[in-house]
C-alpha positions, 0 to 999 in steps of 0.5 A: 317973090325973089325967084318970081321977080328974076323969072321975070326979068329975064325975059327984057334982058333977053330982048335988050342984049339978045342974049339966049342963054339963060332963056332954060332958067326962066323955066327952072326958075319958074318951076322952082317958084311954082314949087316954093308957092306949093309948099308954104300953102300945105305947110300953112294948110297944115299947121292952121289951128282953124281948120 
């Protein structure tokens, strides 16, 4: 949620100081969190006892 949240605040820090160059990690930051989600629903996929 850390990740998600920096995402998306850089974007009004951006607007307010007009400051372009860290625009590139929103992106990263982004694919990062993507990445991260994807991973704890296969590990709690796979280690569920239900099936």
């Amino acid at each position: 949620m850390l990740s998600l949240a920096v995402m998306f605040a850089i974007t009004p820090v951006t607007v307010v100081n007009g400051w372009r160059w860290h625009q590139i990690l929103a992106r990263d930051l982004g694919l990062w969190t993507f990445a991260l989600a994807e991973l704890d629903l296969v590990l709690a996929a796979t280690m569920s006892t239900g099936g």
